[in-house]
ROTORVEX-275560 format. One record per residue (C-alpha): chain; y, z, x; residue in three letters. Coordinates in steps of 0.5 Angstrom, whole numbers, plus 500, padded with zeros to 3 digits. Example, Ala and Ser with C-alpha at 12.3 -4.5 7.8 and 13.67 -1.06 7.14 Angstrom:
<pts>
+---+-----+-----+-----+-----+
! c !  yy !  zz !  xx !   r !
+---+-----+-----+-----+-----+
! A ! 491 ! 516 ! 525 ! ALA !
! A ! 498 ! 514 ! 527 ! SER !
+---+-----+-----+-----+-----+
</pts>
This chain:
<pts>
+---+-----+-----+-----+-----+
! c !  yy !  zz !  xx !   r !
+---+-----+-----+-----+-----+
! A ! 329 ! 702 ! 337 ! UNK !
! A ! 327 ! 708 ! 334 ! UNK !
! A ! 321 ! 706 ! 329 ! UNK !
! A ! 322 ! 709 ! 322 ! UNK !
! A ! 318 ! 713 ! 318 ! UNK !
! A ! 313 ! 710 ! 313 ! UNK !
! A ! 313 ! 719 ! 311 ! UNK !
! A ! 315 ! 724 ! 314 ! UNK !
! A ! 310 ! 730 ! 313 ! UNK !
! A ! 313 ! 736 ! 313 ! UNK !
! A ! 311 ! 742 ! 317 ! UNK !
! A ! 310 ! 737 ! 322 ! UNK !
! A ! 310 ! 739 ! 329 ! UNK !
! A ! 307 ! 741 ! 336 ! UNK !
! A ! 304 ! 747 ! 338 ! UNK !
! A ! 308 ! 749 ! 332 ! UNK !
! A ! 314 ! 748 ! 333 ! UNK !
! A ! 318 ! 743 ! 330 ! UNK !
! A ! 319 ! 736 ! 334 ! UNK !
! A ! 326 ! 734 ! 336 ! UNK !
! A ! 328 ! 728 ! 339 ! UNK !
! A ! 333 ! 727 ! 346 ! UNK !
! A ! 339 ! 727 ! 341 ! UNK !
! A ! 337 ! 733 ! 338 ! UNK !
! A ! 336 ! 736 ! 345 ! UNK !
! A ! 343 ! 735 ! 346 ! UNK !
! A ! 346 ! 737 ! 339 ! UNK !
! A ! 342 ! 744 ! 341 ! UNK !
! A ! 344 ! 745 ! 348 ! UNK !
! A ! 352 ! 743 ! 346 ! UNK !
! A ! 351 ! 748 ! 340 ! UNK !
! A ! 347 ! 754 ! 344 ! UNK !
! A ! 352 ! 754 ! 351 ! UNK !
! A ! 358 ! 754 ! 345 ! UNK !
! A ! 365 ! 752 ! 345 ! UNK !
! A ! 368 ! 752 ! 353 ! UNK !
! A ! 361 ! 750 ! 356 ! UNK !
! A ! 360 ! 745 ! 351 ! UNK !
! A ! 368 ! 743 ! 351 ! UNK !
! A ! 368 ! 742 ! 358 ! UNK !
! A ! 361 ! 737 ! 356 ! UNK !
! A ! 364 ! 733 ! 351 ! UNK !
! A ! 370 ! 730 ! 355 ! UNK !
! A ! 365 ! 725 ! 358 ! UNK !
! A ! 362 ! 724 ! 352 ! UNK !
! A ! 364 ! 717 ! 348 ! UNK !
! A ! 366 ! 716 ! 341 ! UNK !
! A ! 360 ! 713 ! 338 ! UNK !
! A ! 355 ! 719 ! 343 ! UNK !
! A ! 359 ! 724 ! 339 ! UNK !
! A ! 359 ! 722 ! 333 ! UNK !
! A ! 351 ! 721 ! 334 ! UNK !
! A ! 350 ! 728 ! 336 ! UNK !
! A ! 355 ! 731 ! 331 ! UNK !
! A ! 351 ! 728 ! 326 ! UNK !
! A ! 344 ! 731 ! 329 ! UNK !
! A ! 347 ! 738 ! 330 ! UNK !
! A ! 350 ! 738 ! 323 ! UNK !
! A ! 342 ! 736 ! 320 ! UNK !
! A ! 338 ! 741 ! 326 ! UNK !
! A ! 337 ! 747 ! 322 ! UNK !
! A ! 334 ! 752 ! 326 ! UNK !
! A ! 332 ! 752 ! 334 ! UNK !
! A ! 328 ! 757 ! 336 ! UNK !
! A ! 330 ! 761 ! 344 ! UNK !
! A ! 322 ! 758 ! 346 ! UNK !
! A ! 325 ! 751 ! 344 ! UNK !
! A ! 331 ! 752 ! 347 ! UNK !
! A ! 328 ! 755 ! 353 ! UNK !
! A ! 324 ! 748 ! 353 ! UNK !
! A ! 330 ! 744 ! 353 ! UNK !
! A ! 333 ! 746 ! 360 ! UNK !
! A ! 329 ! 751 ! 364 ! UNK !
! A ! 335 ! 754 ! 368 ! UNK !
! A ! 338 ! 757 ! 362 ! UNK !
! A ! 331 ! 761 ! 360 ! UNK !
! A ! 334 ! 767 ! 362 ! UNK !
! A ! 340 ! 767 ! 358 ! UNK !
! A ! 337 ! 765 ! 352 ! UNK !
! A ! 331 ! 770 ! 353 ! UNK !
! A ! 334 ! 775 ! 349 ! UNK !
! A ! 338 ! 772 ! 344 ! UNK !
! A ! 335 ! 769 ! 338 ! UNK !
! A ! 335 ! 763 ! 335 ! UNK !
! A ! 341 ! 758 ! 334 ! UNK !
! A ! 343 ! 755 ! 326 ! UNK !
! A ! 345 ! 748 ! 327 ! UNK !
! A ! 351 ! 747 ! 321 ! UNK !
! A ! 356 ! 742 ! 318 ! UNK !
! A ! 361 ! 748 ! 319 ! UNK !
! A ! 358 ! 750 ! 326 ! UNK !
! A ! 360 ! 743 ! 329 ! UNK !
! A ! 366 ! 743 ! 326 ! UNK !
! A ! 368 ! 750 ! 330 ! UNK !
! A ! 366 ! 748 ! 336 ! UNK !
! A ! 369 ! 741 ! 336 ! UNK !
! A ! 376 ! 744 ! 333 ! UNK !
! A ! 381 ! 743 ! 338 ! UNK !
! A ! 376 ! 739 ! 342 ! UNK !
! A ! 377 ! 732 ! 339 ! UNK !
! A ! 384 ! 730 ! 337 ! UNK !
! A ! 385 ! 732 ! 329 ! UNK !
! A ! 384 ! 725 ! 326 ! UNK !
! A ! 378 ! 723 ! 331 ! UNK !
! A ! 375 ! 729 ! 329 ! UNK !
! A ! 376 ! 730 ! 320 ! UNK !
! A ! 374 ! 722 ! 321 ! UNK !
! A ! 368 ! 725 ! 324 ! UNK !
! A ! 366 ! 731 ! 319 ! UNK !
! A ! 368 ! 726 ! 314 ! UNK !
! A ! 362 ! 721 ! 315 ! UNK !
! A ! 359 ! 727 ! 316 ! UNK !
! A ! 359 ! 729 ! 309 ! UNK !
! A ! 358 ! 723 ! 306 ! UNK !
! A ! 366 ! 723 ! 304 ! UNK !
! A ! 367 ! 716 ! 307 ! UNK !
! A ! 369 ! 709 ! 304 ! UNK !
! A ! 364 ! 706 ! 308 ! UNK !
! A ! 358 ! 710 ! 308 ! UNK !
! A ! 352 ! 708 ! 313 ! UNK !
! A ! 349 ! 704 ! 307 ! UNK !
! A ! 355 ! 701 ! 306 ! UNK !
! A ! 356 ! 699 ! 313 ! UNK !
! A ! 349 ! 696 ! 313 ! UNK !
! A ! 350 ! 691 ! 308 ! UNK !
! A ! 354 ! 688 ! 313 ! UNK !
! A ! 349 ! 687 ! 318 ! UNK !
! A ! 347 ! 680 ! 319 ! UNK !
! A ! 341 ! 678 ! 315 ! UNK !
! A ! 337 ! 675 ! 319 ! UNK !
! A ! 337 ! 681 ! 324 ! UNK !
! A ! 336 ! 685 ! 319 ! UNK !
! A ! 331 ! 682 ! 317 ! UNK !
! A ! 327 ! 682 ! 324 ! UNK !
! A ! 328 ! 690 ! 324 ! UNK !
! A ! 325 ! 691 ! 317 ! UNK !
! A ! 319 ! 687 ! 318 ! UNK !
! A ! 316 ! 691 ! 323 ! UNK !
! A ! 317 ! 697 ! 319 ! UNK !
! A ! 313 ! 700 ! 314 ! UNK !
! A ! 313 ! 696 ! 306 ! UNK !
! A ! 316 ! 703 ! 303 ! UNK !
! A ! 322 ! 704 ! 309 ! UNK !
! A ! 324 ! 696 ! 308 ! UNK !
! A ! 324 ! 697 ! 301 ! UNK !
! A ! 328 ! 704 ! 301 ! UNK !
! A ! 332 ! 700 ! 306 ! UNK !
! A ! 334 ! 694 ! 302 ! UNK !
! A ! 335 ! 698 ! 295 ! UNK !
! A ! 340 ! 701 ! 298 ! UNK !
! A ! 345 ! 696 ! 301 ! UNK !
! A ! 349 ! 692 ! 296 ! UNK !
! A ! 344 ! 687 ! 292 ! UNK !
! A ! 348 ! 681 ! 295 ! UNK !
! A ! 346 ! 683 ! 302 ! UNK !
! A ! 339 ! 685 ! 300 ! UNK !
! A ! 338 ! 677 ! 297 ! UNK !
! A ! 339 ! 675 ! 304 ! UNK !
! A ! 335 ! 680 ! 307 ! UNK !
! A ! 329 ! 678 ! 302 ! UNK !
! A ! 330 ! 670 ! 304 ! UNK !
! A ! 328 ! 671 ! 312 ! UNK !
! A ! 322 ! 675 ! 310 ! UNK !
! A ! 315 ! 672 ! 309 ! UNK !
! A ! 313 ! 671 ! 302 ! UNK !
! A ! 307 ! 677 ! 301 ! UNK !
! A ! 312 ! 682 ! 305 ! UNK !
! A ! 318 ! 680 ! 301 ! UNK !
! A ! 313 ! 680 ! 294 ! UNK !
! A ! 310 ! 687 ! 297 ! UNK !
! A ! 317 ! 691 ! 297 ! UNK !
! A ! 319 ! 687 ! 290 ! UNK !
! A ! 313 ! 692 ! 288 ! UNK !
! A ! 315 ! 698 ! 291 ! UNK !
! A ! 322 ! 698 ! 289 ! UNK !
! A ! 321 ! 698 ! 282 ! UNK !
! A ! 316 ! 703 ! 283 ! UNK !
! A ! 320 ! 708 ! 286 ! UNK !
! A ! 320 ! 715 ! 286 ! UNK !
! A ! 326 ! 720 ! 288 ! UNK !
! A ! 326 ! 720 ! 295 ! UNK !
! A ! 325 ! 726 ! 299 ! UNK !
! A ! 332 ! 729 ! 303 ! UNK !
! A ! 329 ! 729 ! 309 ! UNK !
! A ! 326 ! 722 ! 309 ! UNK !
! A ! 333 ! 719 ! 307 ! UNK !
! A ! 337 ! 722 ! 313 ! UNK !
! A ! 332 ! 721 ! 319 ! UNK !
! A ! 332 ! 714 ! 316 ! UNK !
! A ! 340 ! 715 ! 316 ! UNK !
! A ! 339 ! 717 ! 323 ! UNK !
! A ! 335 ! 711 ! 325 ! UNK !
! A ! 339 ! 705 ! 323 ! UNK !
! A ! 346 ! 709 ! 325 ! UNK !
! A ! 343 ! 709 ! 332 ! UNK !
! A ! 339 ! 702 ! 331 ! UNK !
! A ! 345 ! 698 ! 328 ! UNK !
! A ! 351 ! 702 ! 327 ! UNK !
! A ! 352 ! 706 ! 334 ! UNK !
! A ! 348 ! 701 ! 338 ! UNK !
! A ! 353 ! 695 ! 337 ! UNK !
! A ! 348 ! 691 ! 341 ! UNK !
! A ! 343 ! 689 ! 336 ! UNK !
! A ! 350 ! 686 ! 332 ! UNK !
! A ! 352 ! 682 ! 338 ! UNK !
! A ! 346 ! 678 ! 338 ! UNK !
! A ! 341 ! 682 ! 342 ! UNK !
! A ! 336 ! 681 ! 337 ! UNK !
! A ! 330 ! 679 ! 340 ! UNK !
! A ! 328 ! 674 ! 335 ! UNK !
! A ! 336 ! 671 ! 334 ! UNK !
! A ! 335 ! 670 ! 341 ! UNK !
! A ! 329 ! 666 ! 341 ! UNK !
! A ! 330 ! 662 ! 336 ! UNK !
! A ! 337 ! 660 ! 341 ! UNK !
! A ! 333 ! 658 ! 346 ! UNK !
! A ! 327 ! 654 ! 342 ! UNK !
! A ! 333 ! 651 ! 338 ! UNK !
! A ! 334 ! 647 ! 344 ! UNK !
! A ! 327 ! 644 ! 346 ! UNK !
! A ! 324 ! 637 ! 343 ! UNK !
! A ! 320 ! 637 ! 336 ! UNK !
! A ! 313 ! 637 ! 339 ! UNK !
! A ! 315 ! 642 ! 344 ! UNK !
! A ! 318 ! 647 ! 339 ! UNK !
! A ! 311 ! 646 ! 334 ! UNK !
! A ! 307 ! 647 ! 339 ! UNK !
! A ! 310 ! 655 ! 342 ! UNK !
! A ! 310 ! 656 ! 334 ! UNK !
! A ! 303 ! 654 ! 334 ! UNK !
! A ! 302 ! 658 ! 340 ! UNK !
! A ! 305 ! 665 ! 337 ! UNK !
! A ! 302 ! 664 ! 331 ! UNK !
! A ! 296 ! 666 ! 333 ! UNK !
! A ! 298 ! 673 ! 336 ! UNK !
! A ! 304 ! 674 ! 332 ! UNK !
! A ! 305 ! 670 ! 324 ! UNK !
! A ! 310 ! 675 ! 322 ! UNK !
! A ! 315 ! 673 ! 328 ! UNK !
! A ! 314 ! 665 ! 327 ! UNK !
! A ! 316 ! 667 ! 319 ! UNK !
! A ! 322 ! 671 ! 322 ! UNK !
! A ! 323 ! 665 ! 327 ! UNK !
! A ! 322 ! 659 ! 323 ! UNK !
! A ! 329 ! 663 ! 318 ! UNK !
! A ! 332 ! 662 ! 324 ! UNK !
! A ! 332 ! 656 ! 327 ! UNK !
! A ! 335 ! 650 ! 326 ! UNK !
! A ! 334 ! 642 ! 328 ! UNK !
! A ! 336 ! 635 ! 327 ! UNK !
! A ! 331 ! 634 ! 322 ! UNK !
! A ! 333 ! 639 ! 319 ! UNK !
! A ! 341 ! 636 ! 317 ! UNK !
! A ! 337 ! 631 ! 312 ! UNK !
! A ! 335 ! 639 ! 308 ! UNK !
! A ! 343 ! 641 ! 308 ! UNK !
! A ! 347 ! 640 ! 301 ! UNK !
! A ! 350 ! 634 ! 300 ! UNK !
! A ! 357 ! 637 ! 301 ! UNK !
! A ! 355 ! 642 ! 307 ! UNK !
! A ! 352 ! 635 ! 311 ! UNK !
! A ! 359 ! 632 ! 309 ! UNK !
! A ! 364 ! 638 ! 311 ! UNK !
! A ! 358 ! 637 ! 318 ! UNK !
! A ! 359 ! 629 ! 319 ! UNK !
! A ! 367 ! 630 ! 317 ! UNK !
! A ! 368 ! 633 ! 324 ! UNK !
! A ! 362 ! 629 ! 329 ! UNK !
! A ! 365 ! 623 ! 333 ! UNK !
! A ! 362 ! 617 ! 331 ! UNK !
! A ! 360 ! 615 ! 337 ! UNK !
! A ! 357 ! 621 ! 338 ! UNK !
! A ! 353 ! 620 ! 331 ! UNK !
! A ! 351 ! 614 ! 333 ! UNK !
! A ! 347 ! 615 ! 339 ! UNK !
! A ! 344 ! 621 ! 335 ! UNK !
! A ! 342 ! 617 ! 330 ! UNK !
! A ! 338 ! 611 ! 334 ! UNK !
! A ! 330 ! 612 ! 332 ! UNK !
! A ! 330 ! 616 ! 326 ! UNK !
! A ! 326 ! 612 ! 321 ! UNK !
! A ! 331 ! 610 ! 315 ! UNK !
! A ! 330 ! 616 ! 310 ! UNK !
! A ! 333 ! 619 ! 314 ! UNK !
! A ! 339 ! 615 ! 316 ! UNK !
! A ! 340 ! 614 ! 308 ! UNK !
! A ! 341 ! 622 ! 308 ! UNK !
! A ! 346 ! 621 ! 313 ! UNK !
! A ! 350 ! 615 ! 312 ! UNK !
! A ! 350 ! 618 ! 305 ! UNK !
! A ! 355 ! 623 ! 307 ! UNK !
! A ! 360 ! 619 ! 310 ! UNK !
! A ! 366 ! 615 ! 308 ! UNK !
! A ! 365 ! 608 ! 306 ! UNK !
! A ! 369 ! 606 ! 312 ! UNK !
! A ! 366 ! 610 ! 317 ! UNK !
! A ! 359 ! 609 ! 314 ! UNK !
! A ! 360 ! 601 ! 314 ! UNK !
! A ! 361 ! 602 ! 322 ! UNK !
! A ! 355 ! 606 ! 324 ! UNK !
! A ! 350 ! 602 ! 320 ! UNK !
! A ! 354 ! 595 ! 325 ! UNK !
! A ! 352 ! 599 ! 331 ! UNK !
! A ! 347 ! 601 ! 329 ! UNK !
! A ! 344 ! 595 ! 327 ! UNK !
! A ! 346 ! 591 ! 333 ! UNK !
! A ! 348 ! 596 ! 339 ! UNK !
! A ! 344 ! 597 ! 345 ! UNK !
! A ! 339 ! 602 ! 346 ! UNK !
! A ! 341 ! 609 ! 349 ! UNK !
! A ! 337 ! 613 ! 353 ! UNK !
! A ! 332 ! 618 ! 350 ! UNK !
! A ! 335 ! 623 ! 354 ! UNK !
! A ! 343 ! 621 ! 351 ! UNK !
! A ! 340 ! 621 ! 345 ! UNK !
! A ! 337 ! 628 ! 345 ! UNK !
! A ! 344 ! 631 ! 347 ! UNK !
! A ! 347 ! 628 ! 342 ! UNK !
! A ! 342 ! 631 ! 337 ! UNK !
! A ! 343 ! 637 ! 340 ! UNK !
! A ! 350 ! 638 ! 340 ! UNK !
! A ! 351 ! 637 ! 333 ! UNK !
! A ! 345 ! 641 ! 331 ! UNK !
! A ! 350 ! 647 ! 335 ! UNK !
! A ! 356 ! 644 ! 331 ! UNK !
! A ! 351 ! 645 ! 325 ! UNK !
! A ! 350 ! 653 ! 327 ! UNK !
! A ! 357 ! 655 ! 329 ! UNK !
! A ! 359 ! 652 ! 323 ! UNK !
! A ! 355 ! 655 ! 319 ! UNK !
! A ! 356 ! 662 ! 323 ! UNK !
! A ! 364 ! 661 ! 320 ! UNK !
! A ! 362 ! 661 ! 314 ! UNK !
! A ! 364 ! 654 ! 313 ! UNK !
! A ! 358 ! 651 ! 312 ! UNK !
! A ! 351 ! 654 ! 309 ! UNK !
! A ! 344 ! 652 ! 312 ! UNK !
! A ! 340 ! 654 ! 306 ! UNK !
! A ! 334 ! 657 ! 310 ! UNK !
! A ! 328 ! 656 ! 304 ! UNK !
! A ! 329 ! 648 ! 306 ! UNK !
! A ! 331 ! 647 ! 299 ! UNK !
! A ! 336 ! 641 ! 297 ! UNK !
! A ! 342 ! 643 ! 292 ! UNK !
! A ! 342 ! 639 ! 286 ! UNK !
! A ! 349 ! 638 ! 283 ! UNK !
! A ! 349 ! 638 ! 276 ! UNK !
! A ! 355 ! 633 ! 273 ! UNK !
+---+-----+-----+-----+-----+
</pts>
């Protein structure tokens, strides 16, 4: 992940010349061999990989022969007696022209100038909220909150419920405090999260480390979940705030709104319910049994009353199994988990 910028100072650099990234290398290289060399390049190339180095070479400015020549050794000679290179909008237009196929390559220019319906801020609003947040986290208070005033405020609400209470009251701050943000920092902010999240479909898969864990401790016992929480607490609070958003459990099912237990239990086999139910203690049964039918309710209250003991083991699968509907459900929309733990009140 490329770890964006609390500020970026300008002027910064080694050596005195500006810093470029491996993407701005390329963008400079593709510019510099110009228009047949390049052609013969680009071909190999993959849509989203253009369109990340177009938008580098667009914002590149100007590359001195010294950093040209730093980029790839063999080519010094070449670049020895030339000057330097100015990497623009209408340059990358001339190169690419003829290129890309015509449509390909005004969508490009298009996302480019700022043109297109769904800009990089747009776009972000539809990243999951929990990925979104276990990105922003990391970062510096003032780049989350740049970030989250930027995205639609339905998406940034969500974003603002995963992360933990000092953090999300910080950005709160920030946000009302802001000042006009310098084109530079917005763009190398633009630049992170398109190759973060919109170029590296990845991290919107699944890939994110944090959803990933919470998979794999979402299907441990209760007493062993505590305790790898507790254990990562020590080093890592931040991550537990972020992993506790994610992970739901059995016990949970008693914290879900009325309306989404029952949409739950309408498509759970009794049997299976049943068996999931053995050993809970009786608050949590009344919660459960609550949101079945009368019939279906009269029948799981018999078997539990004078059925059989199950193995622990049967027992834990069975919860585990409808803690997984629980998530799948909730993953199309068709139930929502309400990750504050906060029970909905109906009003009458």
């Amino acid at each position: 992940m490329a770890t964006l910028p609390a500020k970026v100072e300008a002027g910064s650099s080694k050596g005195g010349l500006r810093q470029l990234n491996a993407v701005d290398e390329v963008a400079a290289l593709l510019l510099a061999m110009g228009k047949p060399a390049a052609g013969r390049l680009l071909k190999y190339f993959e849509p989203d990989e253009i369109r990340l180095i177009t938008r580098s070479a667009t914002q590149l400015g100007a590359v001195s022969s010294v950093q040209i020549d730093s980029i790839v050794d063999t080519f010094s000679g070449e670049f020895s007696a030339g000057g330097s290179l100015i990497g623009t909008l209408q340059e990358v237009e001339k190169l690419l022209t003829g290129l890309l196929p015509a449509d390909q390559l005004s969508d490009i220019l298009a996302d480019l100038r700022g043109d297109v319906t769904r800009s990089v801020w747009e776009r972000m609003s539809g990243v999951s909220e929990s990925v979104l947040a276990s990105y922003l986290v990391k970062e510096h208070p003032q780049t989350a909150a740049l970030v989250l005033s930027r995205i639609k405020p339905a998406a940034a609400a969500k974003v603002m419920a995963h992360l933990p209470e000092a953090l999300r009251n910080t950005i709160m701050r920030r946000m009302l405090t802001f000042k006009p943000v310098v084109d530079e920092i917005r763009q190398t902010i633009e630049k992170a999260l398109l190759e973060d999240f919109l170029i590296n479909g990845s991290r919107n898969s699944g890939a994110d480390t944090h959803a990933k864990m919470a998979d794999i401790i979402n299907k441990m016992e209760r007493n062993q979940i505590d305790a790898v929480l507790t254990s990562l607490g020590e080093t890592q609070p931040k991550s537990v705030e972020i992993l506790k958003g994610l992970l739901f459990t059995f016990d949970d099912i008693a914290r879900l709104a009325p309306r989404a237990r029952t949409t739950l239990f309408d498509v759970v086999p009794s049997d299976r319910l049943i068996l999931a139910l053995k050993g809970t203690d009786a608050e949590f049964r009344t919660v459960v049994l609550s949101a079945l039918s009368a019939r279906v309710r009269r029948m799981v209250e018999h078997e539990l009353n004078g059925g059989e003991p199950a193995a622990q083991k049967d027992v834990l699968e069975a919860r585990r199994s409808i803690t997984d509907l629980a998530m799948e459900m909730a993953g199309r929309g068709e139930i929502e988990i309400n990750a504050g733990g906060e029970v909905e009140e109906l009003v009458r």
